[in-house]
MDAnalysis code that builds the backbone (N, CA, C; Angstrom):
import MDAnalysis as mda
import numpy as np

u = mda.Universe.empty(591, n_residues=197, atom_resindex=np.repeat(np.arange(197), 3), trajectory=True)
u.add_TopologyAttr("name", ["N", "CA", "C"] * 197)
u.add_TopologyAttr("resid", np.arange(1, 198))
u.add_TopologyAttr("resname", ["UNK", "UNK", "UNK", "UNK", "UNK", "UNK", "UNK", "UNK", "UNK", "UNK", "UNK", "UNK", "UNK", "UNK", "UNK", "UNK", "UNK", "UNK", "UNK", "UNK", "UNK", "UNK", "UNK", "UNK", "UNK", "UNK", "UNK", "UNK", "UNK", "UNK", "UNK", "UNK", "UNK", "UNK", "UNK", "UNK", "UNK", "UNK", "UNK", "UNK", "UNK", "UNK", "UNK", "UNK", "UNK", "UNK", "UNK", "UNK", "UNK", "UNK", "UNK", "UNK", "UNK", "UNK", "UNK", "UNK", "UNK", "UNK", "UNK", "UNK", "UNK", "UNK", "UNK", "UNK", "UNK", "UNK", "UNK", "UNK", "UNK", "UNK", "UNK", "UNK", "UNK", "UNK", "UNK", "UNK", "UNK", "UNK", "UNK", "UNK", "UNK", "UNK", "UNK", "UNK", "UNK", "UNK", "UNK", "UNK", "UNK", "UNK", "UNK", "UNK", "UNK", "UNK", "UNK", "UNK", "UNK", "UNK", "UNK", "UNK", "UNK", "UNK", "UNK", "UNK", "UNK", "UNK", "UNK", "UNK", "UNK", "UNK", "UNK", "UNK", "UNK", "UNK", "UNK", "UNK", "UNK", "UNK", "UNK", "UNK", "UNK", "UNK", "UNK", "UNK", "UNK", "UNK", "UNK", "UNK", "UNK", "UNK", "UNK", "UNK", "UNK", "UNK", "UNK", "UNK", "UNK", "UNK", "UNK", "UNK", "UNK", "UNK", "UNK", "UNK", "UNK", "UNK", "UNK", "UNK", "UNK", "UNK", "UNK", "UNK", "UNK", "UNK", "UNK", "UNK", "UNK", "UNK", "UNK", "UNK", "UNK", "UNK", "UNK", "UNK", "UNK", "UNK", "UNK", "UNK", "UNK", "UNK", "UNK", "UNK", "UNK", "UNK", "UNK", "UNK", "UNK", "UNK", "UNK", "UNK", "UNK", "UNK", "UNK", "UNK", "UNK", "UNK", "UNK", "UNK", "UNK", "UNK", "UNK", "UNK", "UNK", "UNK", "UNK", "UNK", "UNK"])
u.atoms.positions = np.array([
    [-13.421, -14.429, -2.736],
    [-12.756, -15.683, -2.366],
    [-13.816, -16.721, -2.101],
    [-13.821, -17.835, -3.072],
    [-14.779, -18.881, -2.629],
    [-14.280, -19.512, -1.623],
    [-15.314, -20.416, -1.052],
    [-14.935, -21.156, 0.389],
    [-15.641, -22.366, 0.877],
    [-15.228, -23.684, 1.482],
    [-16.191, -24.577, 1.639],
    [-15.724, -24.687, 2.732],
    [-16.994, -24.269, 3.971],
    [-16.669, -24.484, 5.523],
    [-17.747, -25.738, 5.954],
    [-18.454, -26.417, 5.061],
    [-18.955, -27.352, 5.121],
    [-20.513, -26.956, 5.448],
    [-20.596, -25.646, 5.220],
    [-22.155, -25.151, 5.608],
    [-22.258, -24.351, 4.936],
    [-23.968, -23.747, 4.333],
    [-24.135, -23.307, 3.297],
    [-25.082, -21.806, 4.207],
    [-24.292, -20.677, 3.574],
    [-24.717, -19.164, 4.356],
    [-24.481, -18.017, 3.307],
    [-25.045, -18.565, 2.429],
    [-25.803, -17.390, 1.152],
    [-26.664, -16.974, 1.514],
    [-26.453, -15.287, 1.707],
    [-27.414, -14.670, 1.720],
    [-28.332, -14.181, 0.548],
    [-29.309, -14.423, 0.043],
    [-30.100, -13.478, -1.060],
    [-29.960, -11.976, -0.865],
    [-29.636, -11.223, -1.713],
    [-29.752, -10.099, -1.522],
    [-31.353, -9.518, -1.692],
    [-32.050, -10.295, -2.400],
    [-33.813, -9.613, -2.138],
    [-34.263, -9.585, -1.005],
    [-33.108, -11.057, -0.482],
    [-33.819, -10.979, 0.688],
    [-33.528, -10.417, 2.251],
    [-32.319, -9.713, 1.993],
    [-31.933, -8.754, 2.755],
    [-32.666, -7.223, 2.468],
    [-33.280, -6.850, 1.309],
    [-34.273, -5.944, 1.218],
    [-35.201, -6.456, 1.413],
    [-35.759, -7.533, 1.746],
    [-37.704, -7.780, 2.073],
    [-37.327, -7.196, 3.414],
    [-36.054, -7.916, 4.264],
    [-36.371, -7.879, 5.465],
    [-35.455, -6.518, 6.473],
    [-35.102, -5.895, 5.624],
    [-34.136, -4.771, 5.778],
    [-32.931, -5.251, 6.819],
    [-32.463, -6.026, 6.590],
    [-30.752, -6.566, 6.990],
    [-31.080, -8.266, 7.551],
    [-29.881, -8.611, 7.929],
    [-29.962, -10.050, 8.349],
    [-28.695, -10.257, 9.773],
    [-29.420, -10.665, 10.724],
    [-28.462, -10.737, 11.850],
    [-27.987, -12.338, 11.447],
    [-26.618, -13.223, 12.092],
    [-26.145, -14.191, 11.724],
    [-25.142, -14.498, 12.856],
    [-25.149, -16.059, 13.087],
    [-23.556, -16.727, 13.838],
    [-23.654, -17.905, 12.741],
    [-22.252, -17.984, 12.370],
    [-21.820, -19.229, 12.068],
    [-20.419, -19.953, 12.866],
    [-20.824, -20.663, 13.338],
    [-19.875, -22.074, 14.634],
    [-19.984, -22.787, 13.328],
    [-18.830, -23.229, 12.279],
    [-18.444, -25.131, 11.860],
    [-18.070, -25.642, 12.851],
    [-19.030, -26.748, 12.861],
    [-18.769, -28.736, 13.074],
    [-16.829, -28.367, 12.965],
    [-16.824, -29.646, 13.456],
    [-15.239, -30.161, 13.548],
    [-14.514, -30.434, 11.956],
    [-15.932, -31.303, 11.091],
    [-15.467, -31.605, 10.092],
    [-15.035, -30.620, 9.518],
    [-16.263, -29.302, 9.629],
    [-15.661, -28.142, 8.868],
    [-14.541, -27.053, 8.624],
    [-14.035, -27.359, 10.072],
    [-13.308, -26.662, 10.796],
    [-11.549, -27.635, 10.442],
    [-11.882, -28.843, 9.993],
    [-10.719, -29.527, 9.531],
    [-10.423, -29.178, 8.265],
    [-11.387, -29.123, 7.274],
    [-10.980, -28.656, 5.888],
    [-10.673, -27.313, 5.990],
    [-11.036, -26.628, 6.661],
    [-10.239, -25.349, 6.623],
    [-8.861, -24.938, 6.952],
    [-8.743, -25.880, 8.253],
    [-7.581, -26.028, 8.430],
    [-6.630, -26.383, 7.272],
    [-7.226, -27.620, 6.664],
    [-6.080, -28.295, 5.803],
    [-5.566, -27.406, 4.851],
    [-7.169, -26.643, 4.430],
    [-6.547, -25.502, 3.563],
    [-5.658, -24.278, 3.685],
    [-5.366, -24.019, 5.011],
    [-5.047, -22.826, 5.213],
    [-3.191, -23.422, 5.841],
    [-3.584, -24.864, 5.443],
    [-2.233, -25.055, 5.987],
    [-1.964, -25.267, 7.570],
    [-3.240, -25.507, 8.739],
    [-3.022, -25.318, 10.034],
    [-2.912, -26.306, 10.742],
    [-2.288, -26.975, 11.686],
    [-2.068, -28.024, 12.485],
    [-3.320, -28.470, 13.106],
    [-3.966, -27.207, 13.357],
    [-5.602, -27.334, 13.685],
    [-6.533, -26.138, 14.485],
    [-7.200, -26.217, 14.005],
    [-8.379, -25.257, 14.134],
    [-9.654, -25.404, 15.338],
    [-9.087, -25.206, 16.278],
    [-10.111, -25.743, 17.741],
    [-11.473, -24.831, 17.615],
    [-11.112, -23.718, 17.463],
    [-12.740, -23.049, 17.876],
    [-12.529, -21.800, 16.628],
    [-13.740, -21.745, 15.847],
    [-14.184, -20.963, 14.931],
    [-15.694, -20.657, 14.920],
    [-15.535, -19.205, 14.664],
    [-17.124, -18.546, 14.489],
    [-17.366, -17.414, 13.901],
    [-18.141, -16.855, 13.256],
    [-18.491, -15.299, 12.886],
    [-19.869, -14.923, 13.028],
    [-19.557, -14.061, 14.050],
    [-20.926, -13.495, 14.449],
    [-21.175, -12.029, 14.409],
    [-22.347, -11.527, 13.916],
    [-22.744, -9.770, 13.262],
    [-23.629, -9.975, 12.722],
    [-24.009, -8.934, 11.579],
    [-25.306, -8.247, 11.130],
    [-25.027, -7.991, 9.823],
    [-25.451, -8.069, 8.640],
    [-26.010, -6.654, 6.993],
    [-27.070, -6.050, 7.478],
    [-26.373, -4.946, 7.509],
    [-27.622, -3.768, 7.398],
    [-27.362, -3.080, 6.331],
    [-28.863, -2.072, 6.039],
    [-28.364, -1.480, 4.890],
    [-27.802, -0.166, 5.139],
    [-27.308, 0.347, 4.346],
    [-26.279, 1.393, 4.229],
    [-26.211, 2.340, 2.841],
    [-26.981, 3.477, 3.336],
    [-27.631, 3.629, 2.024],
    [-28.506, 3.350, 1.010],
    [-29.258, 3.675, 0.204],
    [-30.195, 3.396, -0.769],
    [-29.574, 1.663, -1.361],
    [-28.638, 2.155, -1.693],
    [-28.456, 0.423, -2.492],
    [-27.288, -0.459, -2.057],
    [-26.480, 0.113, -1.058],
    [-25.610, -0.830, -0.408],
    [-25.864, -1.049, 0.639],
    [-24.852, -2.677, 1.330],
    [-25.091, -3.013, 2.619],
    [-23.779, -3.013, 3.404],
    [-23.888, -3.167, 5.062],
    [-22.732, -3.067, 5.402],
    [-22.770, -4.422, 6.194],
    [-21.860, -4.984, 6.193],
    [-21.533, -6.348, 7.143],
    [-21.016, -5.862, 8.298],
    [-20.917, -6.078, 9.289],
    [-20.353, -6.175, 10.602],
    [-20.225, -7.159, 11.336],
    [-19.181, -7.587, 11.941],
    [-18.484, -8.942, 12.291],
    [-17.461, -9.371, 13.862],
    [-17.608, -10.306, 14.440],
    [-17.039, -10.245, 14.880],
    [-15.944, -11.743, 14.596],
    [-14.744, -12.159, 14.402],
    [-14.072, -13.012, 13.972],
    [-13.566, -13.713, 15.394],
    [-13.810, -14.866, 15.685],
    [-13.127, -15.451, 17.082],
    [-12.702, -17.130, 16.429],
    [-11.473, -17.333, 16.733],
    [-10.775, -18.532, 16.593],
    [-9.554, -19.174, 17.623],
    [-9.080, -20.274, 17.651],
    [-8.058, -20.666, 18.142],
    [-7.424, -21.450, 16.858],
    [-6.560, -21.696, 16.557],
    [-5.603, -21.951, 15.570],
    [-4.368, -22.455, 15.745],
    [-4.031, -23.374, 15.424],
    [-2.456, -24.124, 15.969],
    [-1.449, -24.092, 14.576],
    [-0.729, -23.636, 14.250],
    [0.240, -23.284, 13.408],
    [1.558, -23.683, 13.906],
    [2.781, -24.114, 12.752],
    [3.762, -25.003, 12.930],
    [4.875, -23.665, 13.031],
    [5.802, -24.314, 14.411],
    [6.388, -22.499, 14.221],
    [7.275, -22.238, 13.302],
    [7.611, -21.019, 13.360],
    [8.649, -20.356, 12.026],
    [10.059, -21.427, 12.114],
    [10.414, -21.558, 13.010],
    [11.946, -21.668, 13.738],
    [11.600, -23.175, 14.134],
    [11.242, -23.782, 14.661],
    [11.468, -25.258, 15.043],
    [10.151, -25.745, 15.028],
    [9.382, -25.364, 14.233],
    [8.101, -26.548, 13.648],
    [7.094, -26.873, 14.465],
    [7.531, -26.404, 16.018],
    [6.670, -26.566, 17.203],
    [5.638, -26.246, 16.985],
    [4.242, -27.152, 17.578],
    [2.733, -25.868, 17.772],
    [2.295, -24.905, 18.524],
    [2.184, -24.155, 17.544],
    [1.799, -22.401, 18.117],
    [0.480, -21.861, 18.383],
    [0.172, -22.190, 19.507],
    [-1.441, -21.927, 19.181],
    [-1.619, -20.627, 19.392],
    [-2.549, -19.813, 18.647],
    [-2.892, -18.275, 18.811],
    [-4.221, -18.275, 18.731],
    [-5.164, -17.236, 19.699],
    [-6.382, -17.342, 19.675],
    [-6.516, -15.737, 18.927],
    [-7.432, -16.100, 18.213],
    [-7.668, -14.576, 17.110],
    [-9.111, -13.864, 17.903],
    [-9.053, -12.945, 17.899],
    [-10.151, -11.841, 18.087],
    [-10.652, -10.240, 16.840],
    [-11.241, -10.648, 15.925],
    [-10.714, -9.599, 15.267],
    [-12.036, -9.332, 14.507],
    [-12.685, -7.722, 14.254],
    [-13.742, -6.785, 13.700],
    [-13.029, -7.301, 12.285],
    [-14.708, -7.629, 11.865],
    [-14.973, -7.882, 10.421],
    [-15.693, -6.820, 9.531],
    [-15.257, -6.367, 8.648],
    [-16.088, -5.255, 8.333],
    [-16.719, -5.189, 6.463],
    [-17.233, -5.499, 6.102],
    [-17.611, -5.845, 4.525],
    [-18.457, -4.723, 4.377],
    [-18.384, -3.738, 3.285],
    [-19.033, -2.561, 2.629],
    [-19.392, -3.317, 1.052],
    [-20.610, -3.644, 0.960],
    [-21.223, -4.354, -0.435],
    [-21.864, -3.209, -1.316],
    [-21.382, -2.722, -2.436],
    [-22.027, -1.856, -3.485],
    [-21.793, -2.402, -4.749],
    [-23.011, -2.118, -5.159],
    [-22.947, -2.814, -7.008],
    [-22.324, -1.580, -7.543],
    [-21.737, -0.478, -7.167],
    [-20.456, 0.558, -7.785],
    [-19.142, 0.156, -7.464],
    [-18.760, -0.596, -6.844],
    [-17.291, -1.808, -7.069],
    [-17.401, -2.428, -7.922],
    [-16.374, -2.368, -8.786],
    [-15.771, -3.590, -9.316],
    [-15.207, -4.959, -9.430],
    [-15.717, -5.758, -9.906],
    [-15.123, -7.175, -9.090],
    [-13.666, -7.070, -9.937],
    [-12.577, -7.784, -9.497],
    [-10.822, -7.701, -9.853],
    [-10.754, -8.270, -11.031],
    [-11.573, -9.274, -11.209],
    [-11.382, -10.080, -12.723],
    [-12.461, -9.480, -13.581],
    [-12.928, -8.458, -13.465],
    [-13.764, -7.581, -14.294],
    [-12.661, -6.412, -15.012],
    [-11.661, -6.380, -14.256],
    [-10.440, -5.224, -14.628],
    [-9.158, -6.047, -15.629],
    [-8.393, -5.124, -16.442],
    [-7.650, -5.773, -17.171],
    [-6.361, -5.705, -15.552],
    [-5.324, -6.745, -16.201],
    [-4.408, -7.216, -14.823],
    [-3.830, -5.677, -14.606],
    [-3.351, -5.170, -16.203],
    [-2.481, -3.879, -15.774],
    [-3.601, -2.670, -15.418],
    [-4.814, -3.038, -15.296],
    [-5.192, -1.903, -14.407],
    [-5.459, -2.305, -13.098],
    [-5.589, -2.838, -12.456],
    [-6.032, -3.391, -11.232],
    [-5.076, -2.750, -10.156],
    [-6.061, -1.914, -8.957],
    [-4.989, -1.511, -8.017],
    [-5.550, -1.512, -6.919],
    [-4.970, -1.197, -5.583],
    [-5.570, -1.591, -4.587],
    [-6.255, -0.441, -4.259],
    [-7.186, -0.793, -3.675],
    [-8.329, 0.296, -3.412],
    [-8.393, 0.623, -2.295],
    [-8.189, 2.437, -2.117],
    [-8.193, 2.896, -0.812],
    [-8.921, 1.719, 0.472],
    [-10.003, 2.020, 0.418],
    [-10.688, 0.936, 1.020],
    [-10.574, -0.219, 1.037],
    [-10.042, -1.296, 1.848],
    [-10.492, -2.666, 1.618],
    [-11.092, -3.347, 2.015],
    [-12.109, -2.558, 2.850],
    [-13.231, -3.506, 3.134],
    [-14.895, -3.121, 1.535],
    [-14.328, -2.601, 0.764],
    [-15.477, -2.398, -0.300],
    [-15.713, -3.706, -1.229],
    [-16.901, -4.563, -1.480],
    [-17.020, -5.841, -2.257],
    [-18.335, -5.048, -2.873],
    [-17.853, -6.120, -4.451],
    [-18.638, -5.663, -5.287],
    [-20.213, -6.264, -4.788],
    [-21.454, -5.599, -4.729],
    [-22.650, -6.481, -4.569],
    [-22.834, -7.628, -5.646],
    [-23.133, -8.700, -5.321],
    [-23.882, -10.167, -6.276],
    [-25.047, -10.437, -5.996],
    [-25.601, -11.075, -6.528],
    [-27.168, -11.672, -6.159],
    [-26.574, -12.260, -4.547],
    [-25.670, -12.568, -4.346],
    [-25.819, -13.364, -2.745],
    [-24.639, -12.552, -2.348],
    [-24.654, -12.729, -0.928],
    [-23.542, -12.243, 0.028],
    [-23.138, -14.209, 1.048],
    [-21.989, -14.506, 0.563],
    [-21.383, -15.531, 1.099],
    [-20.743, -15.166, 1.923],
    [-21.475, -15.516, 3.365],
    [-20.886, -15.577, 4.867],
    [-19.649, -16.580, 4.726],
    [-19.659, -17.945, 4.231],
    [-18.541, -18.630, 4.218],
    [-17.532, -18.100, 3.886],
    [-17.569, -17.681, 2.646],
    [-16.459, -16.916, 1.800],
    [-16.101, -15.924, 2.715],
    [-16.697, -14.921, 3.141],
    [-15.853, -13.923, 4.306],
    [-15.520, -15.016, 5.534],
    [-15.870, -15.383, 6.094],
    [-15.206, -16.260, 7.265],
    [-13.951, -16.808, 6.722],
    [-13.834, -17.743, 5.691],
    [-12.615, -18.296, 5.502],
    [-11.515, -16.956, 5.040],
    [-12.113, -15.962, 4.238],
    [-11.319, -14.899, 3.842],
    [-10.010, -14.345, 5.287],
    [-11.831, -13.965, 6.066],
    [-11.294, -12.870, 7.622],
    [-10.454, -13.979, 7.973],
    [-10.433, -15.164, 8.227],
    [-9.419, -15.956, 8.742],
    [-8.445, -16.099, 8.275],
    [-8.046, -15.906, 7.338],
    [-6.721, -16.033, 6.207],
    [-5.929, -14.790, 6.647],
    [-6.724, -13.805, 6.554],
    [-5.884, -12.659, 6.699],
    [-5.699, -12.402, 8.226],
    [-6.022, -12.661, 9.382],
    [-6.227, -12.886, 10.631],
    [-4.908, -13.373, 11.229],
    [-4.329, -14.850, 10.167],
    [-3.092, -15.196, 10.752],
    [-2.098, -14.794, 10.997],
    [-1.300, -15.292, 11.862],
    [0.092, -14.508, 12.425],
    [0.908, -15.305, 10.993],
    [1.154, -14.166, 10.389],
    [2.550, -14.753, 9.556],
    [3.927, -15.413, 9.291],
    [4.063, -15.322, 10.649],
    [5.003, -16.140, 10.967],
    [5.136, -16.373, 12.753],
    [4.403, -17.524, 13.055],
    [4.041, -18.073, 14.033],
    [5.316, -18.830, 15.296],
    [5.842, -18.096, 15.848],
    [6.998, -18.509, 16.931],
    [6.904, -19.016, 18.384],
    [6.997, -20.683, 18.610],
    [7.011, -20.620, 19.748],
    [7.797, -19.848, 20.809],
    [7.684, -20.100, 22.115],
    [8.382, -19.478, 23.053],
    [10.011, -19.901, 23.131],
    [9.857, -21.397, 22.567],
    [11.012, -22.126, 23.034],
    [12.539, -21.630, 21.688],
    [11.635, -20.769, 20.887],
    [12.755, -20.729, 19.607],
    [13.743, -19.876, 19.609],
    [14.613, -19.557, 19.635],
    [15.955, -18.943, 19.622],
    [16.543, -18.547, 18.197],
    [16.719, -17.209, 17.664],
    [17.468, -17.504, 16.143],
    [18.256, -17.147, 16.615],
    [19.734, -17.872, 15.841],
    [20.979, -17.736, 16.283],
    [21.751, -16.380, 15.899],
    [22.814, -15.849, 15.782],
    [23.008, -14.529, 15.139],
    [24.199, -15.125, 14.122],
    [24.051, -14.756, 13.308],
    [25.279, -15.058, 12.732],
    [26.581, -13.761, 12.486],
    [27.557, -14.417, 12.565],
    [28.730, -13.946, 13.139],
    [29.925, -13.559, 11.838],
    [30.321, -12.613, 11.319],
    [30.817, -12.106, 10.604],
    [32.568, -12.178, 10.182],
    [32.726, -12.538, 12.385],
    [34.187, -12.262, 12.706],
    [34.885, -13.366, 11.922],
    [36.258, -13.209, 11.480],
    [37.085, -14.615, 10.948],
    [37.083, -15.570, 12.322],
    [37.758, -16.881, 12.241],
    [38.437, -17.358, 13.057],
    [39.018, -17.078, 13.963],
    [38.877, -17.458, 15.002],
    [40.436, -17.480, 16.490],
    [39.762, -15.564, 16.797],
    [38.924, -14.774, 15.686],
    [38.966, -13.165, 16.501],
    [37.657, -12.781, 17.229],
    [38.099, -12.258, 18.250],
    [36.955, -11.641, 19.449],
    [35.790, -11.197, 18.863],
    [34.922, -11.751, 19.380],
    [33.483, -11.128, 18.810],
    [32.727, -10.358, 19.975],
    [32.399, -9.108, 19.686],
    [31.880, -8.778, 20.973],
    [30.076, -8.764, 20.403],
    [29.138, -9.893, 21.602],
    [28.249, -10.017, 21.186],
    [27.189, -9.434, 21.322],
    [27.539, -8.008, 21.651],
    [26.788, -6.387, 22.051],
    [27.037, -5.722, 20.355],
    [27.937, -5.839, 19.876],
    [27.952, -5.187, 18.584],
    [27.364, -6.020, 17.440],
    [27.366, -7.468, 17.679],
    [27.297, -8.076, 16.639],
    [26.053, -7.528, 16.055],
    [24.487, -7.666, 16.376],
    [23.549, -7.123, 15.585],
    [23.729, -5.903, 14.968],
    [24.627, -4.569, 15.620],
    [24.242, -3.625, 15.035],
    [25.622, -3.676, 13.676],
    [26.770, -4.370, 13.984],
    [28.037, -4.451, 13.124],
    [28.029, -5.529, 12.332],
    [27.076, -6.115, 11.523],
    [26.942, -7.321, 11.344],
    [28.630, -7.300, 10.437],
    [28.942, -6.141, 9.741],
    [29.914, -6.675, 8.215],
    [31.585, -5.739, 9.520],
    [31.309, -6.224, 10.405],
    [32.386, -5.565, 11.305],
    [33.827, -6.451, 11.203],
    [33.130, -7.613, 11.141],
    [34.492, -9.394, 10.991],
    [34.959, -8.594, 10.034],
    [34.212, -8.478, 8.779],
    [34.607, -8.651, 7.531],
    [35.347, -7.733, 7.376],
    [35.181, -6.393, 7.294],
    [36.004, -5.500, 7.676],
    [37.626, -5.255, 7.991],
    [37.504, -6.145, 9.077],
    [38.791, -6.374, 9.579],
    [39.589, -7.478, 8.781],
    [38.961, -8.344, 8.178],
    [39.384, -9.349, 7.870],
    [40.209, -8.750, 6.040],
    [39.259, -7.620, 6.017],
    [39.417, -6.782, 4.868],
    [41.373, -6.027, 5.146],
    [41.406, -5.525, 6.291],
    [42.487, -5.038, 6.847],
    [43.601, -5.739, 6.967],
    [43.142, -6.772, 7.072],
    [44.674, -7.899, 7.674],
    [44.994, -8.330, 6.132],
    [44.205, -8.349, 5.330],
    [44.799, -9.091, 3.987],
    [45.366, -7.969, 3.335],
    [44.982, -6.691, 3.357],
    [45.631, -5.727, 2.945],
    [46.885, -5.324, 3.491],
    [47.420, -5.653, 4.632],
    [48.610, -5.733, 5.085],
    [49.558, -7.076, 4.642],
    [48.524, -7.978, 4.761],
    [49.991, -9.411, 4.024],
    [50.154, -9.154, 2.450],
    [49.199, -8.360, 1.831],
    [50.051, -7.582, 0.695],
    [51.211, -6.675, 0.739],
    [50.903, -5.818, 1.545],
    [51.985, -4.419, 1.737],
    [53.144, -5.318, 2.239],
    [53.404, -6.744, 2.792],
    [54.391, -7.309, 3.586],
    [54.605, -7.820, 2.582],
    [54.105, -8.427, 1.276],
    [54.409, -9.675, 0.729],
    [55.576, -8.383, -0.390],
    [54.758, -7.161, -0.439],
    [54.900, -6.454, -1.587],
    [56.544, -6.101, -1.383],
    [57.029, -5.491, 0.138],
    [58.400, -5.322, 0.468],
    [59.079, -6.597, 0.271],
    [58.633, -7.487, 0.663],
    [59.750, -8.649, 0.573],
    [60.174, -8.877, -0.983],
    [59.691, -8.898, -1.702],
    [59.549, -9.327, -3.298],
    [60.553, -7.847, -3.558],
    [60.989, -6.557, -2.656],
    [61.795, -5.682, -3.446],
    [63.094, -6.324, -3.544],
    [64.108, -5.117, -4.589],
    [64.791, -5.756, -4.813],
    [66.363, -5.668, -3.533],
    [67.165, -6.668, -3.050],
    [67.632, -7.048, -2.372],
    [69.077, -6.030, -2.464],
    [69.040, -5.332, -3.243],
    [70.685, -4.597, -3.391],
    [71.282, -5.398, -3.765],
])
């Protein structure tokens, strides 16, 4: 996943072997922290950072380790309100040039891989690109203030008792009944229409 957080944190991979791993924090500026937002769709993005280590891991791979910290304001599911959620969340990137990158695979083979923290190695390891990534996947999917209420919707016909202890578990319970009563103004309509003697 490419990414523009407004700062540039390519790592060389030679140069994570001259120096056998690379410790790292990246904090974006406000500006940076706005385009991300815009991209990710967020009302706004107060505090962002990723802080950890590549070490190596094995003869020819490296491992990232991370820690992901944000605050994030998102529009809620239910009444549009802002939702702010503060994220805390282990970043974990496994880099081997024995992965495959996804657009290296035809579409109908492509599948998800036990692992998903495994990335194919490149000449660079883009800290941006995982930050905006870990943050994407980080979000609450559907973001609810406190104040939101979903209503239940109600199955029963008109003018009939709803008891609102059954309704979640009986949702097609109205209907049902409503199924019953029309089947009787048949059986009524059906006698009247006999014939009269």
């Amino acid at each position: 996943m490419s990414a523009d957080t407004g700062s540039t944190h390519r790592i060389p991979v030679p140069r994570l072997a001259r120096h056998g791993g690379h410790r790292f924090e990246i904090v974006p500026d406000a500006a940076a922290r706005a385009t991300l937002a815009a991209r990710l769709d967020l009302l706004d993005l107060r505090k962002l950072s990723l802080r950890g280590e590549i070490t190596p891991d094995g003869p020819r791979d490296w491992l990232l380790s991370a820690t992901l910290g944000a605050t994030v304001v998102q529009p809620c599911g239910v009444t549009l309100a802002p939702v702010t959620t503060r994220i805390d969340e282990t970043v974990t990137r496994r880099y081997t040039p024995d992965a495959t990158p996804p657009e290296a695979a035809p579409v109908d083979e492509i599948e998800m891989p036990e692992d998903d923290t495994i990335e194919p190695l490149g000449a660079v390891i883009d800290l941006d690109a995982v930050l905006a990534e870990a943050l994407a996947l980080a979000l609450p999917p559907w973001p609810r203030s406190d104040a939101a209420e979903l209503g239940t919707l109600s199955a029963a016909p008109d003018g009939a008792e709803n008891d609102d202890d059954d309704a979640p578990r009986r949702p097609f319970a109205g209907l049902a009944g409503l199924r019953d009563r029309l089947a009787g103004n048949d059986d009524d309509e059906g006698n009247d229409s006999g014939p009269s003697g």
